[in-house]
N, C-alpha and C positions, 0 to 999 in steps of 0.2 A: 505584513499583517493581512491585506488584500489575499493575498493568495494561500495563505493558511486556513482561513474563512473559505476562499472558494474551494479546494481541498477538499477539507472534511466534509461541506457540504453535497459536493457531488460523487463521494463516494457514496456517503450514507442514501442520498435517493437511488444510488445503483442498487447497494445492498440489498434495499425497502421495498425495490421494486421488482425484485428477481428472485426466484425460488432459488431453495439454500439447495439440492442437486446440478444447476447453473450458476449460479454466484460465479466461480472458479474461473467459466470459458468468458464469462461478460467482462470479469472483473482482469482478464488477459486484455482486451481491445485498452481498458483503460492505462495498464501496465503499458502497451505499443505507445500510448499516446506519451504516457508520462517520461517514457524512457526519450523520446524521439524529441519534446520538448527540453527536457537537461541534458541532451547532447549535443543536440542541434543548434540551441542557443549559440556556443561558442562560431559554431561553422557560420550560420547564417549573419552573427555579427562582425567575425572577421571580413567577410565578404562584402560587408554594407558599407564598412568604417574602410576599406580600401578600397572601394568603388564610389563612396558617396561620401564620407568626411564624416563627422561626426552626431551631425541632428539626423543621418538616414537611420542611425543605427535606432533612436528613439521612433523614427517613422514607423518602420513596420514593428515597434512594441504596439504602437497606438492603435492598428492598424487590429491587430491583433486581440486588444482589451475591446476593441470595438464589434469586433467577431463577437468573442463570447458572449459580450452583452446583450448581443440579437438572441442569438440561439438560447441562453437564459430567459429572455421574455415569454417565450414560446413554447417554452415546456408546462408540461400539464401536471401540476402534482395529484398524488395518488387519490389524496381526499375529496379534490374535485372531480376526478373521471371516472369515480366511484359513482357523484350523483349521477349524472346522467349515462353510465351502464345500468343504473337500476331504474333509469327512462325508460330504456330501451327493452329490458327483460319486462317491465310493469307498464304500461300504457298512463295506468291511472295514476303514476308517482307522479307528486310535483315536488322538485327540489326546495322550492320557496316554502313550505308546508313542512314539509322533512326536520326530524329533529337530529339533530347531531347524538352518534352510539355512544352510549355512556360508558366508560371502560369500567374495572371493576370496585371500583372504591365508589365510583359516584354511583352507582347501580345498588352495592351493598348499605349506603344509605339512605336510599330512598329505602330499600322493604324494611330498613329499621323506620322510616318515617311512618310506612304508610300499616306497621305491623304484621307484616308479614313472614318476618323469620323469627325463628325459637334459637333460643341460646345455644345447642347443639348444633341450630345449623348455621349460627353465626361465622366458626370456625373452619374460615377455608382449609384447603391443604398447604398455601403457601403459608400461615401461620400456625396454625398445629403442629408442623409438620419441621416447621424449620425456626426456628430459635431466634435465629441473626436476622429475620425477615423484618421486623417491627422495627429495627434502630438501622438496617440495611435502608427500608424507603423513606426515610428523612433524611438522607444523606443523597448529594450528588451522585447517580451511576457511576461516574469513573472514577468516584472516591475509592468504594471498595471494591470494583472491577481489578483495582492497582492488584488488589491480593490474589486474583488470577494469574496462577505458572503463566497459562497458554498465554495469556495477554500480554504477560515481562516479556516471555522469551518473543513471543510476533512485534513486541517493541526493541529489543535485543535484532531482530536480523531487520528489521527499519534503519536501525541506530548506523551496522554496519554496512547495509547497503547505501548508504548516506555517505558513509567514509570511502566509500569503492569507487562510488558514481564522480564524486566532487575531487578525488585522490586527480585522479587524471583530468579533470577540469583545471587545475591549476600546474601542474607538471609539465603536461606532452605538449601544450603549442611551445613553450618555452625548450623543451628537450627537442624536438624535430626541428627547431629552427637552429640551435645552436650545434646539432649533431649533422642534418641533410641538409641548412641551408635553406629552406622553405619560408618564402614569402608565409604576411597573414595570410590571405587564402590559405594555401595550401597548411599551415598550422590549423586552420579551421575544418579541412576537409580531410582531414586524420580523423575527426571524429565522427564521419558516415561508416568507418568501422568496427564502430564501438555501436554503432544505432541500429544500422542493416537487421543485426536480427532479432530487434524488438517486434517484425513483423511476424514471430513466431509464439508472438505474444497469447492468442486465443489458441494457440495448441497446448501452450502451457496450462492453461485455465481448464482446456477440457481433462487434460490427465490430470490435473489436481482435483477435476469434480471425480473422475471414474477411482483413483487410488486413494487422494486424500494431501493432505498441505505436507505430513513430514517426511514421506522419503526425498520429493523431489525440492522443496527448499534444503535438506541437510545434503542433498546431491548438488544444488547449485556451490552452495559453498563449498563443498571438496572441491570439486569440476576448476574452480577459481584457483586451487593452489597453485600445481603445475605449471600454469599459463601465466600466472605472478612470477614465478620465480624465473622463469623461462625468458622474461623481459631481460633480463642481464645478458645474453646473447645479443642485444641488439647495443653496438658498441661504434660505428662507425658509417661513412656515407656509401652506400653502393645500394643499387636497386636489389638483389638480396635480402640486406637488411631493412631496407623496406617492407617488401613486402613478406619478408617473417614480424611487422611488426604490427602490418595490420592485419593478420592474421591471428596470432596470441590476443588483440584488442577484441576484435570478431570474436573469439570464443568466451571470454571474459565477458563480453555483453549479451553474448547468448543464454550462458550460468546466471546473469543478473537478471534478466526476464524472467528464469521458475525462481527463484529469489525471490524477485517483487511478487510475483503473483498467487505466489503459496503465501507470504506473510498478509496480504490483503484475503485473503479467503479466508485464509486462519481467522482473521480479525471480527472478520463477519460471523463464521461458525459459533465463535465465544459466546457473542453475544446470543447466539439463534439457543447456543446449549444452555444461557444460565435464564434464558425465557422459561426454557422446556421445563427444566427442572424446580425454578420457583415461579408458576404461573404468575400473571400481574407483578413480579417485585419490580418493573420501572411504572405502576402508576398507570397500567394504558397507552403510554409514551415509547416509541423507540431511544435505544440509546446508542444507536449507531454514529452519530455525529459526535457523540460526545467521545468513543473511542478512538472513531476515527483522525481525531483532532487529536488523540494523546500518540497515534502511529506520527500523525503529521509531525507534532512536537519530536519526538526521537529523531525521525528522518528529516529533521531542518537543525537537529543539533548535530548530525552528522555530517551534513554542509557544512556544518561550520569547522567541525574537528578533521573534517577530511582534509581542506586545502594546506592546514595549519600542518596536520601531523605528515602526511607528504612531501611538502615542500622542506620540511626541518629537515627530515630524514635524506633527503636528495643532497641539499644544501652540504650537510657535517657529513655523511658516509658514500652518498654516489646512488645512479640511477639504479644499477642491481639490487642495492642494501634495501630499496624503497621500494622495489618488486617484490621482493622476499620478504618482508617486513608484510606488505599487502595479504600475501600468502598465508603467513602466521596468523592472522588477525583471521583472517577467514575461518580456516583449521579450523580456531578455539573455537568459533562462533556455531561451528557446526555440532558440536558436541549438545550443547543443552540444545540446538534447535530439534537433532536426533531423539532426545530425549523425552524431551516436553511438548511440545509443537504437536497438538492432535490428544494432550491428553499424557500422563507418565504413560511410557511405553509397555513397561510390564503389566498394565489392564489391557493393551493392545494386544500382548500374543496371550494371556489368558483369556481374552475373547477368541481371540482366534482357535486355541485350543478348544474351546465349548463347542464351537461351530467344526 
């Protein structure tokens, strides 16, 4: 629960706080981070729990919650270093004096208080103009956000990258131990090949701000077939098969990186598009947290269907059937992300065609 809450809250101050042309490359550092912690988890605990027993492996958890709680105190949110940037530009502001900006409900009733608007111009654009707007702001954002394509499917490749990530979280220390032989350690440091190119994270982000989230998340999941099914070649112990297998892992976490970070950008955009078009309909309020937390929700239900639907699959059919099986779930997933993801596609090449 802890960490669902911190989640979506630290995306959404990323989102809140970075222009939507950068979103993509920023929201790449977080993608490194995110990728490097659900990988690493397994390595770094193998290592502790065979070096130190079993209360090391809770040491550096603690150790860890205790980090973030520092660097949490110490951040400055947007609304406070707003006052005092407007010290700085103004001599004569004082924040203590300062009234808090009214957004635009509380603004459109003061001038009905103080009489100052006429019934013609009572009628913003976002109510004139849009129907669903009056029964849309009584309702939670991510109520009727649900009926956004681009938000199903940016939770559609959450859901599956969930399954991808936690697939070999519960498989490979069990499968390298019982196929190479490998100590825990060594079951845990199988997964620095899966992580290595999360450092490729902010390149992902910057080509998803210059092209956009759907060719290169609908390219990560293709990228993933080959390399799934390709896992069935790895069949026996000899350094060969090794190192064919952290190599397919390597490329498989490469593809999850423009994955993750096109579907976070995506997420972010929805919300920046459905601002633009019905001005005010969250109330003055962002609802990036509130999205964010429905990405979260997919991506922790796909922890969960990941280890479950993997290990079944290994269990009754064999390590290949569960590579390929990996593969197929990919395929499908890439289709509506192609699709949808940015917008139905066919507005995409008739803009393109106008231009």
């Amino acid at each position: 629960m802890s960490a669902a809450v911190v989640w979506a809250a630290g995306l959404a101050l990323l989102a809140d706080n970075v222009e939507r042309g950068e979103q993509g490359q920023y929201l790449g550092y977080t993608t490194m981070a995110m990728n490097a912690g659900v990988l690493l988890g397994p390595l770094l605990g193998g290592i502790a729990y065979d070096k130190g027993g079993y209360y090391a492996v809770y040491e550096i958890a603690f150790a860890l919650i205790g980090l973030d709680i520092l660097l949490r105190l110490v951040v400055i949110e947007k609304r406070t270093a707003r006052k005092y940037l407007a010290s700085i530009e103004d001599p004569c502001y004082d924040p203590l004096l300062s009234q808090p900006a009214l957004n635009d409900d509380e603004e459109r009733r003061s001038l009905y208080s103080t009489g100052n608007v006429t019934d013609a111009e009572s009628e913003s654009p976002a109510t004139s103009t849009n129907p669903r707007s009056v029964w849309q702001r009584r309702l939670p954002p991510f109520l009727w956000l649900l009926g956004s394509r681009r938000l199903l499917v940016a939770m559609l490749g959450a859901l599956v990258w969930g399954i991808l990530v936690t697939s070999f979280d519960a498989v490979l220390p069990l499968f390298v131990t019982q196929t190479f032989g490998w100590s825990t350690s060594g079951s845990g440091l199988i997964f620095i090949a899966i992580c290595l190119p999360s450092v490729f994270g902010p390149l992902a982000g910057y080509l998803t701000d210059k092209y956009g989230p759907r060719f290169l998340a609908a390219g990560g999941f293709l990228a993933t077939v080959p390399f799934c099914v390709l896992l069935r070649l790895v069949t026996h112990a000899s350094l060969e098969q090794e190192v064919l297998l952290c190599v397919l892992l390597a490329f498989i976490g490469l593809a999850a990186v423009f994955i993750a970070t096109a579907g976070f950008t995506e997420i972010a955009h929805t919300v920046d598009g459905v601002e633009k078009e019905y001005p005010g309909i969250f109330g003055g309020k962002s609802a990036m947290a509130q999205v964010y937390g429905l990405s979260n929700s997919a991506f922790a239900t796909g922890c969960v269907v990941g280890p479950i639907f993997a290990g079944l699959i290994k269990d009754h059919a064999g390590w290949g059937t569960m590579g390929w099986s990996l593969g197929v779930l990919s395929a499908a997933t890439s289709v509506p992300v192609l699709l949808f993801m940015g917008g139905w596609i066919g507005d995409h090449k008739a803009q393109l065609e106008d231009d």
